[in-house]
N, CA, C and O atoms as a GROMACS GRO file, in nm:
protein
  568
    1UNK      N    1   0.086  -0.119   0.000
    1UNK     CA    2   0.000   0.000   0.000
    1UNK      C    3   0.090   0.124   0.000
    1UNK      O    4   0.160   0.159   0.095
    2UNK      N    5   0.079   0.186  -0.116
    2UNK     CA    6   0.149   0.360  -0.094
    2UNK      C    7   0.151   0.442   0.016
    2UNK      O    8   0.118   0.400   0.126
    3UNK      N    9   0.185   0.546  -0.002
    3UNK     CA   10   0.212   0.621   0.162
    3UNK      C   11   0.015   0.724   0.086
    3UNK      O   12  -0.061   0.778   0.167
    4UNK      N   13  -0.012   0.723  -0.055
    4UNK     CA   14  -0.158   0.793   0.001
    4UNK      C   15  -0.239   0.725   0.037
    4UNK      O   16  -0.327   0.750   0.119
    5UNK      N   17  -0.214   0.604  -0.036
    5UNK     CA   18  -0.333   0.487   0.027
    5UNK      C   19  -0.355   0.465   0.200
    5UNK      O   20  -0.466   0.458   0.252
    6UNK      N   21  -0.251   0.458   0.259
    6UNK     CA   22  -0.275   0.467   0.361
    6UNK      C   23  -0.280   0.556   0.417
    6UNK      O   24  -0.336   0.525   0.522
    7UNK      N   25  -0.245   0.711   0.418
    7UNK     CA   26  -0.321   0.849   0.442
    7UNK      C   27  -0.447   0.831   0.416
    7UNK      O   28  -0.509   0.903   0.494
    8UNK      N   29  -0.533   0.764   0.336
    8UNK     CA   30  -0.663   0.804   0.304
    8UNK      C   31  -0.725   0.731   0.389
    8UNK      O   32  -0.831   0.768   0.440
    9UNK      N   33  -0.642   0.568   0.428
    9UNK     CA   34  -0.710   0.467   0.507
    9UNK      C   35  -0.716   0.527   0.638
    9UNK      O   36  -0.805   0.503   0.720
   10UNK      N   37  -0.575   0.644   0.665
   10UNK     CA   38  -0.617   0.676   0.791
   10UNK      C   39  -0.708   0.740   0.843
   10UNK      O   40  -0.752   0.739   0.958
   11UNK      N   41  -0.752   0.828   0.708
   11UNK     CA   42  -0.844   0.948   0.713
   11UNK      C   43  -0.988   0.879   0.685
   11UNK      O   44  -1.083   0.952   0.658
   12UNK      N   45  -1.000   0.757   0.690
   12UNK     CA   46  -1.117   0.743   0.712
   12UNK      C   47  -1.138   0.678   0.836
   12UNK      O   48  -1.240   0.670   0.905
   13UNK      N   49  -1.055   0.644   0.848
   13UNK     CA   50  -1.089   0.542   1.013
   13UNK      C   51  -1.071   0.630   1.114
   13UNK      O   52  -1.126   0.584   1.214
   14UNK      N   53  -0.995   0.785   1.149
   14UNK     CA   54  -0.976   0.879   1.241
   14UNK      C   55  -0.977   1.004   1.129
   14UNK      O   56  -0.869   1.056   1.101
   15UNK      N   57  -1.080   1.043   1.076
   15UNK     CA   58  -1.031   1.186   1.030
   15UNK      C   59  -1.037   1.283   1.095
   15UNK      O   60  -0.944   1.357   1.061
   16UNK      N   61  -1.136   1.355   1.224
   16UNK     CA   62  -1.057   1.435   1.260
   16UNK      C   63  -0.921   1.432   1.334
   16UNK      O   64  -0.849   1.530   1.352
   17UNK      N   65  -0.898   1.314   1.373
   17UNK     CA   66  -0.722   1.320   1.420
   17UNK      C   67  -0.634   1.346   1.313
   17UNK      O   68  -0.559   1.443   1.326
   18UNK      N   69  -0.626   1.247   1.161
   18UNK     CA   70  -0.553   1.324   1.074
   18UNK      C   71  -0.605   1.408   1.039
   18UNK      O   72  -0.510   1.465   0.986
   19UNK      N   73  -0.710   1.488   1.018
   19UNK     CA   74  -0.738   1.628   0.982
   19UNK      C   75  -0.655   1.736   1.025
   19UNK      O   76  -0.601   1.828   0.963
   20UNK      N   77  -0.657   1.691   1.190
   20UNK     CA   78  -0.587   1.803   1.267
   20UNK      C   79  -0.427   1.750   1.240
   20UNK      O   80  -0.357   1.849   1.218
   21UNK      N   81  -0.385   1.680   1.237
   21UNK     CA   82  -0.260   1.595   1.225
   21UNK      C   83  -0.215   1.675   1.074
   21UNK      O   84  -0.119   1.750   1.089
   22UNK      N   85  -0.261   1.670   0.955
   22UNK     CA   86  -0.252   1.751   0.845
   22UNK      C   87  -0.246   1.897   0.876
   22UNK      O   88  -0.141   1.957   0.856
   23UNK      N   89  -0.318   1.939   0.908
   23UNK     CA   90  -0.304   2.099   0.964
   23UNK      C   91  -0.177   2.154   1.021
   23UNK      O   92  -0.096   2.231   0.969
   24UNK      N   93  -0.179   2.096   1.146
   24UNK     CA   94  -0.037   2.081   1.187
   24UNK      C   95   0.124   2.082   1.131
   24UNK      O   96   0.225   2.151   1.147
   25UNK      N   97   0.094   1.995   1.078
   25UNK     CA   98   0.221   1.985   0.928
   25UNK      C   99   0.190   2.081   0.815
   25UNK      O  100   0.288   2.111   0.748
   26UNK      N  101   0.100   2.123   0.787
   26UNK     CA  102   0.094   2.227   0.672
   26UNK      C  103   0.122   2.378   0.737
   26UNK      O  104   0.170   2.470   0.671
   27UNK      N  105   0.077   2.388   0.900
   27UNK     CA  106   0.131   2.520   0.921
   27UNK      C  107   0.235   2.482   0.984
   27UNK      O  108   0.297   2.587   0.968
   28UNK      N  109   0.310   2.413   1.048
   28UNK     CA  110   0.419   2.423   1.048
   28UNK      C  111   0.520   2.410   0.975
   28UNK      O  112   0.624   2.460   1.018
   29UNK      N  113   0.523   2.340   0.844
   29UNK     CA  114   0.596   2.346   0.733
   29UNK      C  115   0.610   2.496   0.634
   29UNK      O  116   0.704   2.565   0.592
   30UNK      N  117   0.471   2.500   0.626
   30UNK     CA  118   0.445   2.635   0.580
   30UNK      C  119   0.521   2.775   0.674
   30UNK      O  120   0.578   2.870   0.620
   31UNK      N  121   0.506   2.762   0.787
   31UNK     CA  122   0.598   2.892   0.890
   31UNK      C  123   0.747   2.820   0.888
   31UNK      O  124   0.812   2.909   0.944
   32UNK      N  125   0.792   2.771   0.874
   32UNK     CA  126   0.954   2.710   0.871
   32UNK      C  127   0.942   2.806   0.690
   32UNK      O  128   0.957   2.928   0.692
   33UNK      N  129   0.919   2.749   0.582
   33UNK     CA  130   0.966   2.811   0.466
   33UNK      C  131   0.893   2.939   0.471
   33UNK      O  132   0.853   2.948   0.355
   34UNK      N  133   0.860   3.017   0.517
   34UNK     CA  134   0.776   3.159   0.537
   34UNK      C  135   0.912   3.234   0.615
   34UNK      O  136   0.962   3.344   0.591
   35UNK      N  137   0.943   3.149   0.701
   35UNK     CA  138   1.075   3.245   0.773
   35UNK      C  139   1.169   3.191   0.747
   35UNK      O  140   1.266   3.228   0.812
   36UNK      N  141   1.187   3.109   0.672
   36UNK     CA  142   1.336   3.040   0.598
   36UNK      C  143   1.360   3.147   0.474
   36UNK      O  144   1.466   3.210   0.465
   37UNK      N  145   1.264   3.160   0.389
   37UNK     CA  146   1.243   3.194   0.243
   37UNK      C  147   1.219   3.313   0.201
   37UNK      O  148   1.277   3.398   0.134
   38UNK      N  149   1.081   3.297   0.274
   38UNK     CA  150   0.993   3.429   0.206
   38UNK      C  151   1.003   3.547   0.283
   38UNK      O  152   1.042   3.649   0.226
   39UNK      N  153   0.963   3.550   0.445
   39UNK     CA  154   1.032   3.682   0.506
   39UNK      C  155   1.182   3.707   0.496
   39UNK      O  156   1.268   3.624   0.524
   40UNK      N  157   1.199   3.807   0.461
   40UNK     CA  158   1.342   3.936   0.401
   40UNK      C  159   1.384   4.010   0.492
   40UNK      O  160   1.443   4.106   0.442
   41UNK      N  161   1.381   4.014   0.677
   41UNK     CA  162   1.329   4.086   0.743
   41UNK      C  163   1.482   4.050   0.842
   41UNK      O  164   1.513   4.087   0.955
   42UNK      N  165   1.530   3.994   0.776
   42UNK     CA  166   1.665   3.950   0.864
   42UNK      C  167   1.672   3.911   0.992
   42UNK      O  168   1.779   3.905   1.052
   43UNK      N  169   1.544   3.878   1.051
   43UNK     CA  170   1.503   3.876   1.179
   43UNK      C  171   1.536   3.710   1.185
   43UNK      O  172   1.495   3.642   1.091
   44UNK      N  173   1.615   3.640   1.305
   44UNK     CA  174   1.622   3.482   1.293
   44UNK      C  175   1.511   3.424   1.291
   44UNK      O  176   1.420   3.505   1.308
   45UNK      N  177   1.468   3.287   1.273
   45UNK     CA  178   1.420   3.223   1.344
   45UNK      C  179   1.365   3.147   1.428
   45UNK      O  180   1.410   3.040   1.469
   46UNK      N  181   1.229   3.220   1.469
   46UNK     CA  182   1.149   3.210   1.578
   46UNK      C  183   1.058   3.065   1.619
   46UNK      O  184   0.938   3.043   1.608
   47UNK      N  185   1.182   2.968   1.675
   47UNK     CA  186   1.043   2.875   1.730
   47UNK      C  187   0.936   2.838   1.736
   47UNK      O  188   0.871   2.748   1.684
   48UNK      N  189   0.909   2.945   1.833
   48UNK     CA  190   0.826   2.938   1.873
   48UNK      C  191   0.710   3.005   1.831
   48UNK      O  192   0.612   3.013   1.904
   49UNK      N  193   0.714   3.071   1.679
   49UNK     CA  194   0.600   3.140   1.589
   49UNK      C  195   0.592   2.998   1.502
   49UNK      O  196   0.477   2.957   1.482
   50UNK      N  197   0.683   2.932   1.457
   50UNK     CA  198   0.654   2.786   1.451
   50UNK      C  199   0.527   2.667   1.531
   50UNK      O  200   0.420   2.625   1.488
   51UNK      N  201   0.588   2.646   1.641
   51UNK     CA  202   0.496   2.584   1.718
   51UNK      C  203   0.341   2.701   1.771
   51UNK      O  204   0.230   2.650   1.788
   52UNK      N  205   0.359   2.813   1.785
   52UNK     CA  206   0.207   2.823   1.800
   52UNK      C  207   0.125   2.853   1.669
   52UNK      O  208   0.004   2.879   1.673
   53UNK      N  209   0.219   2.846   1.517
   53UNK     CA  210   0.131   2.820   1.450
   53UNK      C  211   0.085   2.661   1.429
   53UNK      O  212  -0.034   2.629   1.424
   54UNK      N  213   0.177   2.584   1.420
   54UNK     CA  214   0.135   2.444   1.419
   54UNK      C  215   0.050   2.453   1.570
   54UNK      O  216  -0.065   2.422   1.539
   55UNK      N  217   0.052   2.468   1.655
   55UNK     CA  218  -0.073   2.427   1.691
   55UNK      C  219  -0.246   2.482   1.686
   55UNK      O  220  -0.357   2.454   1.731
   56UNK      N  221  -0.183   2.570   1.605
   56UNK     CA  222  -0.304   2.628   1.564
   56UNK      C  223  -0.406   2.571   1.478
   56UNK      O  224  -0.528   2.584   1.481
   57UNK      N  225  -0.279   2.465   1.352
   57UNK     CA  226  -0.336   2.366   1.271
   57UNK      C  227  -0.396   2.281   1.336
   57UNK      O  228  -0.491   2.213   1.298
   58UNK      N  229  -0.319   2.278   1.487
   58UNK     CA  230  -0.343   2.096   1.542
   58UNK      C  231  -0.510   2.142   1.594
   58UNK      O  232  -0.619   2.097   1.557
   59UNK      N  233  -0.479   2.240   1.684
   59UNK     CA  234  -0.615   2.255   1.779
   59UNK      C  235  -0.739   2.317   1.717
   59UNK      O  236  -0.852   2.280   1.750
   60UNK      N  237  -0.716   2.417   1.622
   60UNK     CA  238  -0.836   2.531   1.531
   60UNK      C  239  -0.857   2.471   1.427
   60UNK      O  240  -0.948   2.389   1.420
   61UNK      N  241  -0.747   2.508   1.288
   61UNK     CA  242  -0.764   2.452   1.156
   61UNK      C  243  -0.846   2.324   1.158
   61UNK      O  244  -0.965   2.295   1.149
   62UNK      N  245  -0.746   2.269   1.172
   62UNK     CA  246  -0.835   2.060   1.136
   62UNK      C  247  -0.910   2.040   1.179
   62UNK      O  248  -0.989   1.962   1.127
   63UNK      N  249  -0.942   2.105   1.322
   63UNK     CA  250  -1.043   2.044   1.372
   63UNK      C  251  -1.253   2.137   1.348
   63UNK      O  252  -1.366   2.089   1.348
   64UNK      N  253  -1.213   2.234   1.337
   64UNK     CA  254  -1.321   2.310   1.273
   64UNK      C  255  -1.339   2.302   1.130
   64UNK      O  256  -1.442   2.311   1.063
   65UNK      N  257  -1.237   2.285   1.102
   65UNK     CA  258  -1.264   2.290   0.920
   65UNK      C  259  -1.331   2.170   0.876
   65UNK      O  260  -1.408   2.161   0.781
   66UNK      N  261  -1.279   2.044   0.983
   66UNK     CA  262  -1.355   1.878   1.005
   66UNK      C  263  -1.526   1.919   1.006
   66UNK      O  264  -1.612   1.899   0.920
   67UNK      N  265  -1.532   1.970   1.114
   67UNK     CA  266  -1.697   1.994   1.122
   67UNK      C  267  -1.722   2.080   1.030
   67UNK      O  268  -1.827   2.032   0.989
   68UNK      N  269  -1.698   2.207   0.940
   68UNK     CA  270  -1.741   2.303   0.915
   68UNK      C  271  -1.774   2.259   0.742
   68UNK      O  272  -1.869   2.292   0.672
   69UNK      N  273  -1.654   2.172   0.710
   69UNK     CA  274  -1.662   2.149   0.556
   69UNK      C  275  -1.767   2.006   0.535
   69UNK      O  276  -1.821   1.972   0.430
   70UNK      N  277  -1.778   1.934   0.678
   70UNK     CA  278  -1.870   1.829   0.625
   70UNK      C  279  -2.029   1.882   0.648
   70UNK      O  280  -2.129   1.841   0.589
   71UNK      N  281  -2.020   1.972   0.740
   71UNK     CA  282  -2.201   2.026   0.726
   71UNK      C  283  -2.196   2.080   0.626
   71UNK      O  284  -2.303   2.092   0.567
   72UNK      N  285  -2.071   2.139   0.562
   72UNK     CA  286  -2.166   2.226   0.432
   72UNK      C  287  -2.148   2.092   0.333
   72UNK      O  288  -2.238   2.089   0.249
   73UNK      N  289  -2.071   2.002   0.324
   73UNK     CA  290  -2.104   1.894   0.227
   73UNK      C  291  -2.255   1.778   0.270
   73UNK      O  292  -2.327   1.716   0.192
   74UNK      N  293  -2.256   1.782   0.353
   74UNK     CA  294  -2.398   1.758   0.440
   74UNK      C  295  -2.552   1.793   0.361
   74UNK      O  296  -2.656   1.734   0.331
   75UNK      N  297  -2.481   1.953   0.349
   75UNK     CA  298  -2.627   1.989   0.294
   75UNK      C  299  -2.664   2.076   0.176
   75UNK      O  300  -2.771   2.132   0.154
   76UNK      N  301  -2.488   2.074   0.060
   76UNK     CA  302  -2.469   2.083  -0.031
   76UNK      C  303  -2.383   1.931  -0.122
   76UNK      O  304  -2.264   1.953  -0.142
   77UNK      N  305  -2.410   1.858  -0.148
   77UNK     CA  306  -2.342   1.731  -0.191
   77UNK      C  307  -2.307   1.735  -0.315
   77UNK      O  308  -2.388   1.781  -0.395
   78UNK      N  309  -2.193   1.692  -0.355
   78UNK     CA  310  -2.200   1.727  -0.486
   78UNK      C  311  -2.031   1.776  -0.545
   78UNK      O  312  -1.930   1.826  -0.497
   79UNK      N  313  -2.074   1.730  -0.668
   79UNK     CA  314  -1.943   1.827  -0.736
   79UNK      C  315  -2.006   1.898  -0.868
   79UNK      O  316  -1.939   1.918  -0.969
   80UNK      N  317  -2.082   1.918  -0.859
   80UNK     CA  318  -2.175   1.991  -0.999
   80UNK      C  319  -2.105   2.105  -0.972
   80UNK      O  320  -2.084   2.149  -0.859
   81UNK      N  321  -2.060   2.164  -1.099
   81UNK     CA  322  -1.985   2.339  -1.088
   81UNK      C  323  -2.106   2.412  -1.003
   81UNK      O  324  -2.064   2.486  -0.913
   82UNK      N  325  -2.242   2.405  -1.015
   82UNK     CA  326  -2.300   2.510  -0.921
   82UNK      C  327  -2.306   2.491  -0.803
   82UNK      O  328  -2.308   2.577  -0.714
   83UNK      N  329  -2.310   2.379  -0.794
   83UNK     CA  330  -2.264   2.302  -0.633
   83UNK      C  331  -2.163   2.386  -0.561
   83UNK      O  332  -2.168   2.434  -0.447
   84UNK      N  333  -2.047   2.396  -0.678
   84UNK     CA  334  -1.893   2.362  -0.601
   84UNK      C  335  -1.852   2.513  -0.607
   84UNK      O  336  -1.754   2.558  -0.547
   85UNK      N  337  -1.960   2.604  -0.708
   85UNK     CA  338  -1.941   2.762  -0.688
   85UNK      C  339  -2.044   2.777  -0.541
   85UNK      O  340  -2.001   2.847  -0.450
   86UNK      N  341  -2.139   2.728  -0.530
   86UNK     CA  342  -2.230   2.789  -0.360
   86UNK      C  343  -2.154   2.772  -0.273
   86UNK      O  344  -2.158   2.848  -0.177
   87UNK      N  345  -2.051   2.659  -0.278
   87UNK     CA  346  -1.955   2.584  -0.168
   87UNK      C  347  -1.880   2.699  -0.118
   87UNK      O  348  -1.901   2.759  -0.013
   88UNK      N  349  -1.760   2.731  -0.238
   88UNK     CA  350  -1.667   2.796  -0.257
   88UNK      C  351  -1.727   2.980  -0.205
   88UNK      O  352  -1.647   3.056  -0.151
   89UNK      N  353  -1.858   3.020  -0.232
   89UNK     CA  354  -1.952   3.119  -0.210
   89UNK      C  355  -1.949   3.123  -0.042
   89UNK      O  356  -1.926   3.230   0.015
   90UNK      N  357  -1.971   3.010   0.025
   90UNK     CA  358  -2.019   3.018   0.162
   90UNK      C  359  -1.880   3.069   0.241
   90UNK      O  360  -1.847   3.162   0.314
   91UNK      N  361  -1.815   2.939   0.178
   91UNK     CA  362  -1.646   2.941   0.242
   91UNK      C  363  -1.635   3.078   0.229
   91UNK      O  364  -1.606   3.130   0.337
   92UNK      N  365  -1.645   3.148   0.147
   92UNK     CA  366  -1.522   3.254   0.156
   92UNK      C  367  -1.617   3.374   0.228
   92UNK      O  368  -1.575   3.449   0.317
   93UNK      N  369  -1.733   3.375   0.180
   93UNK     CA  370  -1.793   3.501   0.248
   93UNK      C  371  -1.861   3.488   0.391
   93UNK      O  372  -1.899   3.588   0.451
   94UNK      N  373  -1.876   3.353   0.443
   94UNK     CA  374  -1.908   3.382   0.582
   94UNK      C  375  -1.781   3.291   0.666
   94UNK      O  376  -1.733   3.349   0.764
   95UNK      N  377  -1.721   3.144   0.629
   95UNK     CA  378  -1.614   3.131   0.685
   95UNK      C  379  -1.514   3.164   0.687
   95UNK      O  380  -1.460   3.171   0.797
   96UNK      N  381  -1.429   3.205   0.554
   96UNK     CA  382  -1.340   3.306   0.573
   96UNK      C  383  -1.340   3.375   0.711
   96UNK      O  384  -1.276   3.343   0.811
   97UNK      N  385  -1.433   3.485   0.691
   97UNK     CA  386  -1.407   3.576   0.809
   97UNK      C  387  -1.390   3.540   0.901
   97UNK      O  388  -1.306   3.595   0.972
   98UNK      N  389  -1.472   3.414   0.953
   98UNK     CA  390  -1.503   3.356   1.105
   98UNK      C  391  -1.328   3.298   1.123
   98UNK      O  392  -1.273   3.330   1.228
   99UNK      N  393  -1.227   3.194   0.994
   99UNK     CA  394  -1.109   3.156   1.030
   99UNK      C  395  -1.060   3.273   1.066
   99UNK      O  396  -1.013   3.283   1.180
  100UNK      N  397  -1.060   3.376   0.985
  100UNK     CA  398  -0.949   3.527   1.031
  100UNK      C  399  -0.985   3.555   1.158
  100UNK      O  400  -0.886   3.565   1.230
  101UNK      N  401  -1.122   3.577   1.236
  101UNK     CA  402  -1.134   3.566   1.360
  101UNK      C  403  -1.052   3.458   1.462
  101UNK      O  404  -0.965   3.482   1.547
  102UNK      N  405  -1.102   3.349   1.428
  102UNK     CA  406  -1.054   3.269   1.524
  102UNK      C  407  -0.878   3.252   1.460
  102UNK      O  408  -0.853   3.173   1.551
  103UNK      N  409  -0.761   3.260   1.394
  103UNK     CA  410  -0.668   3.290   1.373
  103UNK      C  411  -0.588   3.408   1.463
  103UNK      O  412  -0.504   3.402   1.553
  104UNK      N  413  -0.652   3.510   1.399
  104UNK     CA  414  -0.604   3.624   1.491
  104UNK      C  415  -0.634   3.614   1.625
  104UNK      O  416  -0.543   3.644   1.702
  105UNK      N  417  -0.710   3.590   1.658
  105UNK     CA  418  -0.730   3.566   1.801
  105UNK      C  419  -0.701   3.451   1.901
  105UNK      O  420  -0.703   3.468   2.023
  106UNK      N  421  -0.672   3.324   1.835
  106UNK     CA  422  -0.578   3.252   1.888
  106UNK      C  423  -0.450   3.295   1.906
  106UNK      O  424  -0.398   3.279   2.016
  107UNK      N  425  -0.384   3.350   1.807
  107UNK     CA  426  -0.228   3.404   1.820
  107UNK      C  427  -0.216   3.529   1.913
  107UNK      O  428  -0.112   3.576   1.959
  108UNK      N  429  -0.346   3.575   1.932
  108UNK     CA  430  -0.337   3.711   2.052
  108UNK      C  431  -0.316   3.614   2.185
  108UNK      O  432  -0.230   3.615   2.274
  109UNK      N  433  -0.413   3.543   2.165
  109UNK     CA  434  -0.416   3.473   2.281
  109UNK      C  435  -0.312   3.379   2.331
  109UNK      O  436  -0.319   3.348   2.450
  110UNK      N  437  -0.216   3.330   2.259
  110UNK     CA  438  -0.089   3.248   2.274
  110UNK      C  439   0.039   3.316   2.309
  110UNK      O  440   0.148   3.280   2.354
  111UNK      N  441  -0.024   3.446   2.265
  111UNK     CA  442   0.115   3.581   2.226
  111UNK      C  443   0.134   3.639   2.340
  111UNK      O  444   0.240   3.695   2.370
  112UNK      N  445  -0.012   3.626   2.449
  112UNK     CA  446  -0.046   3.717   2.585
  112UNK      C  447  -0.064   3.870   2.532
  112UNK      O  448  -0.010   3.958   2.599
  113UNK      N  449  -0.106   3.891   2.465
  113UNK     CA  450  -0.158   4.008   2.380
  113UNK      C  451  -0.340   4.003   2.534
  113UNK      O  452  -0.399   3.922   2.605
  114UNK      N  453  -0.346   4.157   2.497
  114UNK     CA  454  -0.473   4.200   2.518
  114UNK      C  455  -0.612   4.206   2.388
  114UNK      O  456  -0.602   4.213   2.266
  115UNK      N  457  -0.748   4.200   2.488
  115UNK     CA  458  -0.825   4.215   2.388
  115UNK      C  459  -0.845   4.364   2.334
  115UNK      O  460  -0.965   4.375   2.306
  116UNK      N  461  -0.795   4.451   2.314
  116UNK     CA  462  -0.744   4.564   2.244
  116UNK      C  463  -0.607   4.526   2.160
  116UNK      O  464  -0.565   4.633   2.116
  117UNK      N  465  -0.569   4.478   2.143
  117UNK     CA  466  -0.419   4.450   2.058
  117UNK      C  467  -0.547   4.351   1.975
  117UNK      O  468  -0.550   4.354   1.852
  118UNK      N  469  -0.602   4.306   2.017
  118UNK     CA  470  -0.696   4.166   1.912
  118UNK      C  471  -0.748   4.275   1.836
  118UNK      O  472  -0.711   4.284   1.719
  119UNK      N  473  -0.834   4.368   1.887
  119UNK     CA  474  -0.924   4.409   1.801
  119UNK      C  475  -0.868   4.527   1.665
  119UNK      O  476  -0.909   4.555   1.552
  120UNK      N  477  -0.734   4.576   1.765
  120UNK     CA  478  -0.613   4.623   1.630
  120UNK      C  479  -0.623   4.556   1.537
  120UNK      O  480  -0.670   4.598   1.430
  121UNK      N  481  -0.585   4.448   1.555
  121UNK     CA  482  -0.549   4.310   1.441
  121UNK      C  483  -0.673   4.293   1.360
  121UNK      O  484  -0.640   4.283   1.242
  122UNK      N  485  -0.778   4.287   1.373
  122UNK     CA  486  -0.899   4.296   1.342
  122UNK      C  487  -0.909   4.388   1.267
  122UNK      O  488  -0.913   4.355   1.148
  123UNK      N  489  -0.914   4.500   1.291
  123UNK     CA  490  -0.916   4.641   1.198
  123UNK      C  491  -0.800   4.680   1.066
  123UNK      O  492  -0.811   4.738   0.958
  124UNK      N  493  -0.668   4.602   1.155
  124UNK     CA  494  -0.566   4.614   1.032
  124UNK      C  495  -0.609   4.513   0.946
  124UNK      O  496  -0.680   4.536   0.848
  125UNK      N  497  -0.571   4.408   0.976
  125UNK     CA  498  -0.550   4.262   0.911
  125UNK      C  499  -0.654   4.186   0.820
  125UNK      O  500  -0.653   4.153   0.701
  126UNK      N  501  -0.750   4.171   0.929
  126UNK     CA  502  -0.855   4.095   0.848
  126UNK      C  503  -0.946   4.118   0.722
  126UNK      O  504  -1.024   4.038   0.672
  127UNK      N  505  -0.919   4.241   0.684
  127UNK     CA  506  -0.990   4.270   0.523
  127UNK      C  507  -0.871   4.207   0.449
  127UNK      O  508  -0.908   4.102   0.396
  128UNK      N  509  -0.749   4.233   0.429
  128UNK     CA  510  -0.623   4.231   0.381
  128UNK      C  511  -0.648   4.088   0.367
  128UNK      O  512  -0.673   4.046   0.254
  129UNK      N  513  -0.646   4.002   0.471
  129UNK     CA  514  -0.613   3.835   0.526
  129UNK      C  515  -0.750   3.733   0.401
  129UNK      O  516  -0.732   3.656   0.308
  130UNK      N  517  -0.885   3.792   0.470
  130UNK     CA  518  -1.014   3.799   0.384
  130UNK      C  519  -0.987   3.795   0.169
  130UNK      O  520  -1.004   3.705   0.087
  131UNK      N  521  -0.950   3.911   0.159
  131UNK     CA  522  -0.914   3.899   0.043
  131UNK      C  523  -0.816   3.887  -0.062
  131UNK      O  524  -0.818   3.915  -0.181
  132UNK      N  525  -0.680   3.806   0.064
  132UNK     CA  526  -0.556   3.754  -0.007
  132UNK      C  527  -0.681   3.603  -0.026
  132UNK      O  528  -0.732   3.566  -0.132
  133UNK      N  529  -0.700   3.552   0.089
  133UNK     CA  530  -0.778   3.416   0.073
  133UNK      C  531  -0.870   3.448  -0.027
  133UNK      O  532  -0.917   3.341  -0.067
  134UNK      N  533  -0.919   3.539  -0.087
  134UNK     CA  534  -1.030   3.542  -0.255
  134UNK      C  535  -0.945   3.523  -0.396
  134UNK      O  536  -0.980   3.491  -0.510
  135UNK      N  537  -0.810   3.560  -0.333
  135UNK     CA  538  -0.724   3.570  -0.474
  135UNK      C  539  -0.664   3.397  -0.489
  135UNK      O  540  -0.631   3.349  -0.597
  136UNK      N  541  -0.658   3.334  -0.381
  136UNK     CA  542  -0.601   3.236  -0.420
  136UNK      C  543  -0.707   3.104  -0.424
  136UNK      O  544  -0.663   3.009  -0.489
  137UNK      N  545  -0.822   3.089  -0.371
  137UNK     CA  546  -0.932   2.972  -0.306
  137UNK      C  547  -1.050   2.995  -0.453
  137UNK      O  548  -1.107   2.904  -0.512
  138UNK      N  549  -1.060   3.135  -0.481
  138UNK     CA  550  -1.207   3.128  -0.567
  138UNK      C  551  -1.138   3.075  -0.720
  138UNK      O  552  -1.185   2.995  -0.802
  139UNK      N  553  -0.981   3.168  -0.724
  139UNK     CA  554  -0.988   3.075  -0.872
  139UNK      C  555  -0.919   2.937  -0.841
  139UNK      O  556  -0.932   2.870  -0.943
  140UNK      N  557  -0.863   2.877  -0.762
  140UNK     CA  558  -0.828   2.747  -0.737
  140UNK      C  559  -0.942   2.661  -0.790
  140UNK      O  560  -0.922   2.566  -0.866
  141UNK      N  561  -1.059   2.697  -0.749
  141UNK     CA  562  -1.186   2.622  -0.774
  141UNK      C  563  -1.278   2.636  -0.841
  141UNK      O  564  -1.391   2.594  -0.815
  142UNK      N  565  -1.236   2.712  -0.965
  142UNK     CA  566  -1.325   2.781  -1.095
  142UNK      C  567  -1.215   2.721  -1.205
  142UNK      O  568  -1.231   2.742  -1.325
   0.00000   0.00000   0.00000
């Protein structure tokens, strides 16, 4: 058996554990080459912006996105393009926002930030955050 075959076997017999287990590894892989690569900022690297983003995958991402993407497949089923445009419709205009919420506000909350430094973040960030995620999710799936 391949290494997806048995990713998939795992993901059906425990998916939200690999759900969150995937998350995990995608933001922590993803913040290792983000501050390996892509930040220019000469600043070293930070651990520990590592681990509280991976656990952000482990504890938030996988595990809400588990519940959140099977109710809307629940009660949209389907891969019909109009299907998979209402899908892609919901995601971005009411969950979107809700991940940028709970994102930013986990990392306030890990950071020991106040709820005034959250609601900064809120006012700067989350339109910006909102519609980098439109440039890359709506045509991914069109």
């Amino acid at each position: 058996m391949g290494i997806w075959s048995r990713y998939n076997a795992l993901l059906e017999a425990q998916p939200l554990l690999v759900k969150a287990m995937t998350s995990l590894t995608g933001f922590t892989i993803g913040d290792i080459l983000a501050q390996n690569f892509v930040n220019q900022d000469g600043q070293a690297y930070d651990p520990m912006r590592t681990i509280r983003l991976g656990s952000f995958g482990f504890l938030v991402h996988g595990t809400t996105g588990h519940y959140f993407y099977g109710f809307l497949d629940s009660k949209l089923p389907g891969t019909k393009p109009q299907t998979v445009a209402s899908k892609v419709l919901i995601d971005q205009t009411i969950w979107n926002p809700i991940f940028g919420l709970m994102f930013f506000g986990y990392l306030n909350l890990v950071e020991g930030k106040s709820f005034d430094d959250y609601k900064k973040k809120i006012q700067s960030d989350l339109k910006t955050a909102v519609m980098g995620s439109w440039a890359v999710w709506v045509p991914a799936h069109t």
